[in-house]
N, C-alpha and C positions, 0 to 999 in steps of 0.2 A: 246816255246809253253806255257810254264808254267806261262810269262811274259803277253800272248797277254792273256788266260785265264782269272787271277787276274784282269788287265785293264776291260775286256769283262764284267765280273760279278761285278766289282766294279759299269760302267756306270751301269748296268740292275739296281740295287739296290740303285746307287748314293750313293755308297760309296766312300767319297773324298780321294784323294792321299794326302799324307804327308805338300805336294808343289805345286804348278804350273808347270806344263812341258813347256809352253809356257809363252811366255811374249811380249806386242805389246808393243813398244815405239813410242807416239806422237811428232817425229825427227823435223816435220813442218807440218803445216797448211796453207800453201802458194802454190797456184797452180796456172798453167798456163794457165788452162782453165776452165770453168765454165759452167759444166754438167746438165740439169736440170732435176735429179734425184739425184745431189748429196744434203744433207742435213746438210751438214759442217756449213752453216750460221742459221738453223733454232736449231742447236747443241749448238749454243752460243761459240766454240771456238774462237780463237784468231790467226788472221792469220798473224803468225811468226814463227820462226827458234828457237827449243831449244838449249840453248846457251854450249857448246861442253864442259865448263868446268865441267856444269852441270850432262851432259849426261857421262861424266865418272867416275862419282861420281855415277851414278847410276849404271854403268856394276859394277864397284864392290861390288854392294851389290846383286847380282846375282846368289850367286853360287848355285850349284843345277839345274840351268833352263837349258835346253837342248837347244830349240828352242827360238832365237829371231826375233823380225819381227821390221824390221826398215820402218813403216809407220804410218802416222796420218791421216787426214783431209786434206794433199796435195802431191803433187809431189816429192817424196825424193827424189830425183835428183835436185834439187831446192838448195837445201841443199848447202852451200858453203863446208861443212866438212862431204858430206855421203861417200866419200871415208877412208876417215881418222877413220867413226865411224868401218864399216865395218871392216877394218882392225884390229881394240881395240877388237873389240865382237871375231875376229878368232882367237886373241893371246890368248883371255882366254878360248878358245875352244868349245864357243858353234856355233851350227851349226846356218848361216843366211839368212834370205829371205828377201824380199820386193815386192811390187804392185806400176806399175807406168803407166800412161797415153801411155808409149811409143813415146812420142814428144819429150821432151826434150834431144834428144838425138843428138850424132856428131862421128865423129871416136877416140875423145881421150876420151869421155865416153864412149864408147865400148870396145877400149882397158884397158879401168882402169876395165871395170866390169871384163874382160877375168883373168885379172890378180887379181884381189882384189880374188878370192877364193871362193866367192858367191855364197852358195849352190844353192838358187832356187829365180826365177825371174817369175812374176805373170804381164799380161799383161792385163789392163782393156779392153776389145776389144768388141765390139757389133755387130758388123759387117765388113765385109772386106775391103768398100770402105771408113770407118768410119763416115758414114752418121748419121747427127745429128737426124734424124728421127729415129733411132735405138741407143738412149743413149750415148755413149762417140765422143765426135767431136773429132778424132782423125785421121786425114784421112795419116800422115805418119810414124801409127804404125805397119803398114802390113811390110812397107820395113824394118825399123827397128830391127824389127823381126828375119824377113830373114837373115840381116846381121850377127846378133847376132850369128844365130844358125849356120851358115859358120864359123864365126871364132870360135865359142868354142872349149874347148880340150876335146873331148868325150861329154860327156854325161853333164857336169857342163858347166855352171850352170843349174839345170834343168828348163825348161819352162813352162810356164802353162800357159793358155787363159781364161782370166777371166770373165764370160759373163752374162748376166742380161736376165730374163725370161721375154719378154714383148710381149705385147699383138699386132699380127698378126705380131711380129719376129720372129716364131719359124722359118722361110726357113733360114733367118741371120745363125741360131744355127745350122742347118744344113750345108749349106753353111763353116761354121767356121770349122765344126768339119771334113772334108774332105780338105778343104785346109789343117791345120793342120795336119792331119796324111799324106799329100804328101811332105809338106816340112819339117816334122820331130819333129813337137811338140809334149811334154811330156805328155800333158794333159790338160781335156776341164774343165773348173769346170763351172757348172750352179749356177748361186742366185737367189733369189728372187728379187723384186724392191721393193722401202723401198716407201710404200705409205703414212705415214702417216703425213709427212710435204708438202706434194702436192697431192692433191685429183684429180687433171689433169692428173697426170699418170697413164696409163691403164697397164694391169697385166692381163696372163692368170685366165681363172676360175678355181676352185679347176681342176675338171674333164680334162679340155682343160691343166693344169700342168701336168696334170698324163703320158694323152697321148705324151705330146713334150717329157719329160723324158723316157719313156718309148724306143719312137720312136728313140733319141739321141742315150742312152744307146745300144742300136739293133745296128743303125749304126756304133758308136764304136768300138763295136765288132768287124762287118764287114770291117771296115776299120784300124784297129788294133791301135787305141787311146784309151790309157783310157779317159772316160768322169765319172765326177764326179759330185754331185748335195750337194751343199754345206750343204746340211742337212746329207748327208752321209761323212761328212769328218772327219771323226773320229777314223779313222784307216787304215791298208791297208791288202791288201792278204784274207788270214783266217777271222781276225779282221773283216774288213768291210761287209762280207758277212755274220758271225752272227747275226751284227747291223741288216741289211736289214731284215734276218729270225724272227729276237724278235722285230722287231721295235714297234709294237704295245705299248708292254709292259716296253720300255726305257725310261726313266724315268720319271714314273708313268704318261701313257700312254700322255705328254706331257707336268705336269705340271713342271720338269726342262728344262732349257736350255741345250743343245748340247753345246755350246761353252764356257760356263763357268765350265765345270768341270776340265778342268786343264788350265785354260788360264786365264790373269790378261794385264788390260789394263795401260799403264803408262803415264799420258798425261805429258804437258810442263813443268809442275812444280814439277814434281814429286809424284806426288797424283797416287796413286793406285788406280783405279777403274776397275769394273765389266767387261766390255765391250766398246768396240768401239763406242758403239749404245750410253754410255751414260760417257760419257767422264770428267763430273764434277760431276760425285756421287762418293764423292772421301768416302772410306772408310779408308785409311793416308797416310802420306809422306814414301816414302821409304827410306828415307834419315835420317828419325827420329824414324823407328820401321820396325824391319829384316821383312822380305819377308815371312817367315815359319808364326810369328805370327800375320801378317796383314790376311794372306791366314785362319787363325783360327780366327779371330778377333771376338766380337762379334756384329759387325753392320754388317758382312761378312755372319752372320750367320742369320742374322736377312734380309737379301736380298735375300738367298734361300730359305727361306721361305717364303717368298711373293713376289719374282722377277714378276711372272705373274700380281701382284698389280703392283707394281714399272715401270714393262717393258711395259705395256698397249698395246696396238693393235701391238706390235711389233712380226711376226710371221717369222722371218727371217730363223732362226732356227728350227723351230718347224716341226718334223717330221712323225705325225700322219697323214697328207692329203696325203702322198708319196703312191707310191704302192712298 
């Protein structure tokens, strides 16, 4: 209690932790399909496979981080060594996730997931039938799925449904979030859609957001799924339901980000940066200056103070329109 408190009133105030609690690694930027809502090419990445020598040179400069997340700008599955990486991250004991299309999948990558230890598995999903008209062409992540969730051992790896808020999809979200809680998924999480490299993608309006969340949330309930809106992901239990009560006033009433208070992004080269959203604002190598004092740095400090400059129309996070 005394833990989720200190966290709780840290975020209200944006008072930074020591560290980063999370850390995203850009594993590849190589994908199998090509979404048109994703913004990987208009990001200026590099689509290739960070090279595994690399990437272990970077788990050990790690320690402290609790949470890693083995994704970039592509399909970590793609990855010739994301079992091998997965593996390296559980000997040194931090807990690991990832986000994947759900396609590139077979039965000896199902049984490597079963076995690799893989806390939690994030399924980009739009819709059931994975109709390009609703975001991700994905049309055999639904079985995939399924499968997954048969063989696992309990509860791991956990599942999540990853789904994008777009304009005349909310029945999709609906749709999703009762499949889901009949075949046993862990949880919905709602996003935003990233408009600002494609002005052709349409996106509920403030008001028409309030009510599909609102409405989601209801159903979950009712249908015993957590659903989650990725502006709320910042905790869980007690934790998350204070966020909702003070949301107003977290941090300063919007001008931080949510996802950068304990979170750093790692792209191919080892560059530390802010965010996912901006993957070459490198603030330094991790390779050449420890994690504690990049996280204190002073160009680090010089981004939360003006990220709202920096991050410009990006409202991904931003939790003030929510009810």
């Amino acid at each position: 209690m005394i833990a989720v408190l200190k966290e709780t009133l840290g975020r209200l105030f944006y008072i930074l932790p020591s560290m980063p609690d999370q850390v995203q690694i850009e594993i590849t930027n190589q994908c199998n399909l090509d979404c048109n809502m994703c913004p990987r090419e208009d990001l200026g990445v590099e689509f290739k496979h960070m090279r595994m020598d690399l990437f272990k040179r970077i788990i050990d400069c790690l320690n402290g981080v609790r949470l890693i997340t083995l994704t970039g700008w592509g399909e970590p599955f793609m990855h010739p060594h994301i079992f091998d990486m997965i593996e390296i991250c559980k000997k040194k004991g931090f807990e690991v996730q990832l986000t994947t299309n759900g396609v590139f999948f077979n039965d000896s990558i199902l049984k490597k997931i079963i076995s690799s230890e893989l806390d939690s598995i994030s399924f980009s999903m739009d819709s059931l039938n994975g109709s390009s008209k609703f975001g991700h062409k994905n049309n055999d992540a639904q079985k995939n799925i399924m499968k997954l969730l048969k063989a696992r051992h309990g509860f791991k790896p956990k599942v999540t449904i990853q789904s994008t808020l777009q304009k005349k999809g909310e029945e999709e979200i609906y749709n999703l979030i009762q499949w889901g809680s009949s075949e046993g998924i862990d949880r919905i999480n709602l996003g935003r859609l990233d408009q600002r490299f494609n002005e052709k993608l349409t996106r509920p309006s403030r008001e028409e957001e309030k009510e599909i969340v609102i409405k989601a949330n209801k159903l979950g309930k009712k249908c015993g799924i957590e659903v989650d809106c990725i502006q709320y992901f910042v905790g869980k239990g007690i934790q998350k339901e204070i966020y909702k009560i003070f949301k107003n006033a977290l941090h300063c009433f919007g001008k931080y980000c949510l996802k950068t208070y304990t979170y750093v992004y790692i792209n191919l080269y080892g560059d530390v940066t802010p965010c996912c959203g901006l993957p070459r604002y490198k603030i330094d190598n991790i390779l050449q200056k420890e994690l504690k004092d990049i996280w204190h740095d002073k160009k680090f400090i010089e981004f939360r103070e003006k990220q709202t400059e920096i991050c410009g129309k990006c409202d991904l996070w931003n939790i003030k329109y929510l009810s």
